[in-house]
Structure formats: C-alpha cells, structure tokens
LUMDO-456716 format. One record per residue (C-alpha): x, y, z. Coordinates in steps of 0.05 Angstrom, whole numbers, padded with zeros to 5 digits. Layout:
REM residues N
(site (X, Y, Z)),
...
***
This chain:
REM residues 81
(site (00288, -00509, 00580)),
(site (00296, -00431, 00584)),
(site (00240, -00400, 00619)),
(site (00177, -00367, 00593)),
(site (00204, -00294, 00619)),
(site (00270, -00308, 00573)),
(site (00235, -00309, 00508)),
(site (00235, -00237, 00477)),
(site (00165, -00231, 00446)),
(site (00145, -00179, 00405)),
(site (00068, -00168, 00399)),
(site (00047, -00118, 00334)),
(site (00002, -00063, 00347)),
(site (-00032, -00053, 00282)),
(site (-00071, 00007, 00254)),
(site (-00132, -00003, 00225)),
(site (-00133, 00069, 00202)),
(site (-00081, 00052, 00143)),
(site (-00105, 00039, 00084)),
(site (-00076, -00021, 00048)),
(site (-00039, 00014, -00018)),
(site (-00024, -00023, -00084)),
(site (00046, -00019, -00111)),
(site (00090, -00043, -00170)),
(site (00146, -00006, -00168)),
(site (00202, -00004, -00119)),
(site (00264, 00054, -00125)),
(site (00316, 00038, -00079)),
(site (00372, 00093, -00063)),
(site (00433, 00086, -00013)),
(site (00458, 00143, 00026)),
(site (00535, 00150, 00046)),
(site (00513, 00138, 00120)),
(site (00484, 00069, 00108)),
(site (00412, 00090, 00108)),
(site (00365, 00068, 00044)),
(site (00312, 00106, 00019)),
(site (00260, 00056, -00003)),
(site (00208, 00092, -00058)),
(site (00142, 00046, -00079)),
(site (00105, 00070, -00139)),
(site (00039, 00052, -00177)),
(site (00033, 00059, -00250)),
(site (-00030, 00101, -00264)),
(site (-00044, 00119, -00338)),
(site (-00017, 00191, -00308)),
(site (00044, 00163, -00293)),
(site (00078, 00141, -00232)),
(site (00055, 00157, -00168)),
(site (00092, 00154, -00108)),
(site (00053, 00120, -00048)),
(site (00099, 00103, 00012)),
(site (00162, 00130, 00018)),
(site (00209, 00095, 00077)),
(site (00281, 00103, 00110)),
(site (00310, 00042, 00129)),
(site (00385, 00034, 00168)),
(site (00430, -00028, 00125)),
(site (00424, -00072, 00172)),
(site (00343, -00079, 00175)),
(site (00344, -00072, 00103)),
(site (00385, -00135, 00093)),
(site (00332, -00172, 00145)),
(site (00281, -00147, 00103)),
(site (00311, -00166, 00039)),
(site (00325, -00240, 00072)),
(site (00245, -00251, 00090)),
(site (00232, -00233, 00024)),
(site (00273, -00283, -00008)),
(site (00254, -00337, 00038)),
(site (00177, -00324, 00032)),
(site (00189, -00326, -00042)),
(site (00239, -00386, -00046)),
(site (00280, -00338, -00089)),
(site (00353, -00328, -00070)),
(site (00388, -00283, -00137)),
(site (00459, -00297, -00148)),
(site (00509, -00241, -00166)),
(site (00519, -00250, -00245)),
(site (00587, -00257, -00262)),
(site (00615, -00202, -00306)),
***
C-alpha cells in the first residue's frame, strides 16, 4: 500500500470573486502550434456576446473533452463519409 506522501493531491483554490456566467455557445479554433482557442457565447436578443474566452494546449483539451463525455455518458463517433 503506497504511502500517504505518494499520492499527488491537488486541492482547488477557488474565487469567490467570479461570477458564475451563462453560456450556449462554444467556438472552438486550432492554432498551427497545437494550442485551441476556446470562445463561449450567450445569445442575447443583441446578438452574441462573447463571455470567456480561453487558450488551452491539445493535450488538456483532449482531458477536458474526455470528462465531458464521461459526465454526460456521451461518447460521438466519427461519421463515416
């Protein structure tokens, strides 16, 4: 049994001066490097308006993507073309 001092844990620090945003609109966009520019939006009868705007390297963006799916029980498949 590994001991306590071997487990990596990771304690969030949270922010209570955030405010918690509503979005329904996500824009993803891939730069050459790897890095993803993630782009939420909220429909307003003005339009779209852009409320977080994030860069995220490949790698966390595939960990992200796989969190998602799980906490959803939704797993797409490529469609066949």
């Amino acid at each position: 049994m590994p001991d306590q001092k071997d487990k990596k844990i990771m304690e969030i620090i949270t922010n209570n001066m955030i405010p918690t945003l509503f979005v329904d609109n996500l824009a993803i966009s891939k730069r050459s490097d790897g890095i993803y520019l993630l782009r939420f939006t909220t429909s307003l009868p003005e339009g779209l308006q852009e409320q977080v705007r994030m860069m995220v390297p490949q790698e966390n963006m595939k960990n992200m993507l796989d969190v998602l799916c799980r906490h959803c029980d939704h797993y797409p498949t490529k469609q066949k073309t």
